[in-house]
N, C-alpha and C positions, 0 to 999 in steps of 0.2 A: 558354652565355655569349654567343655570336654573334647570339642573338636578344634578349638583355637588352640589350647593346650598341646595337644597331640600334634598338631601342625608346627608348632614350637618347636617343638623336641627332634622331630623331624629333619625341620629346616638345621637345626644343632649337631645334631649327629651328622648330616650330609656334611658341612661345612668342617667338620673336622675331619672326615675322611677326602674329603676337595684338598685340603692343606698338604702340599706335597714342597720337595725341592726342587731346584730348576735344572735338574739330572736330563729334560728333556731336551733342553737343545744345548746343541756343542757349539759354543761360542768363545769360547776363551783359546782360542788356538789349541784345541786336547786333541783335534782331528789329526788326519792325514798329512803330513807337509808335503808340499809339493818342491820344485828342484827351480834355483833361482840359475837364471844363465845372464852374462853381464857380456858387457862387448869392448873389444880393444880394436886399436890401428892395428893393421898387419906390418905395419914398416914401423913404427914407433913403440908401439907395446901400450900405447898409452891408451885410457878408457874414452871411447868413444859416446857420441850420440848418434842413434839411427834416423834419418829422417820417416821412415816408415818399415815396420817389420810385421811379414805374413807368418804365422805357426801355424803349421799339423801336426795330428799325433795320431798312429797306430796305436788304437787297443786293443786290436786283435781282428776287430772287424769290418778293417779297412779305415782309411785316414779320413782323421774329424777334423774341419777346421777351426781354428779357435780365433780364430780373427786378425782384423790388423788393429797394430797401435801404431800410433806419430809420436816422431820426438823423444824416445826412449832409450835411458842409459840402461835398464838392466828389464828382465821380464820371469814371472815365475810359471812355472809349468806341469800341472800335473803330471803324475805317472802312471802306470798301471798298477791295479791292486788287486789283482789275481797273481797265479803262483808262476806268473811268466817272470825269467832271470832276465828279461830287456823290455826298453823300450821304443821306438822309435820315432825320431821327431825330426817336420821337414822344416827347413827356414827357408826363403825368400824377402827379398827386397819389396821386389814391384809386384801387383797383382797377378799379370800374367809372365813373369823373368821365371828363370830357371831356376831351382831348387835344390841346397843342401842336406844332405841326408844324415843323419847321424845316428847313430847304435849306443843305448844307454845303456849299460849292463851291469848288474848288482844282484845283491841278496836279500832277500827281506826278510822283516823281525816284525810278526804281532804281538801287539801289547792291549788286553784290555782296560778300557778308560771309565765306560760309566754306562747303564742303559739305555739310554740317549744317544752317546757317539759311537757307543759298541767298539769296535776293533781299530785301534790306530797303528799304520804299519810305519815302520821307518826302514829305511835304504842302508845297505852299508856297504863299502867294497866298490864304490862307484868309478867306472871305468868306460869312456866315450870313446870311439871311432869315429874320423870322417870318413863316410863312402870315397873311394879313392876316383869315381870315376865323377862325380861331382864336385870338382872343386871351386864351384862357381854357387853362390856368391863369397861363401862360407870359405877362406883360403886356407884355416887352419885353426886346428882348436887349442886350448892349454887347459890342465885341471886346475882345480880348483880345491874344493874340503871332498874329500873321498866320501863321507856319508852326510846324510839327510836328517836331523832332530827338528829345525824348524825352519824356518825359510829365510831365517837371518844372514847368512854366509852365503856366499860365492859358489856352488857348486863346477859350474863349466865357464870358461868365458872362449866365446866365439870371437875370431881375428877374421875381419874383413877388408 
């Protein structure tokens, strides 16, 4: 009985030191936002649909692909989260077509969230260049909200 007891107590004590908050995962959007880019006609201004759009991204270490999607009015797109003031993202049409270059350029601001999300950075000052020597497929861009809180607003829209 002295051992069932103590096994008791045990299991008691562990079970309130187990009882934590869910500080562990970062779910409620408290992370990173990433940067939404939307698309227009280049002779109309009006929001397009893409029938299929390629992205990369420079983080430093040379260009990641991040896939294609079909059928898409708007796409969001990480950034970098090192103390780099840019960043660079390629667009295309078709798998193997030519490539849009773009130069993202901003400031960052960390803000601590929780120990789980740890450090969430937001953009501000936000400022795109087309590569002048690609202007294919990408013919020209327009801004959009200058910084980055969450990924609900326009940041770039790309005219094709």
């Amino acid at each position: 009985m002295k051992y069932f007891k103590f096994l008791i107590a045990v299991c008691f004590i562990g079970l309130l030191f187990s009882c934590g908050g869910d500080d562990d995962i970062c779910e409620s959007g408290e992370g990173t936002p990433r940067m939404k880019v939307s698309f227009k006609n280049f002779e109309t201004g009006k929001e397009k649909t893409l029938d299929s759009l390629y992205v990369a991204v420079d983080y430093g270490s040379g260009k990641v692909q991040l896939g294609k999607q079909t059928a898409i009015t708007s796409r969001v797109i990480p950034l970098r989260v090192d103390d780099s003031p840019y960043t660079d993202v390629y667009f295309r049409v078709s798998d193997k077509g030519t490539e849009s270059k773009i130069r993202i350029n901003y400031t960052t601001k960390s803000t601590y969230v929780s120990p789980g999300c740890g450090v969430k950075k937001t953009y501000e000052n936000l400022n795109s260049v087309l590569d002048p020597t690609t202007t294919t497929p990408v013919k020209s861009i327009e801004a959009g909200q200058n910084f980055i809180e969450n990924e609900d607003k326009t940041n770039l829209y790309l005219l094709f």
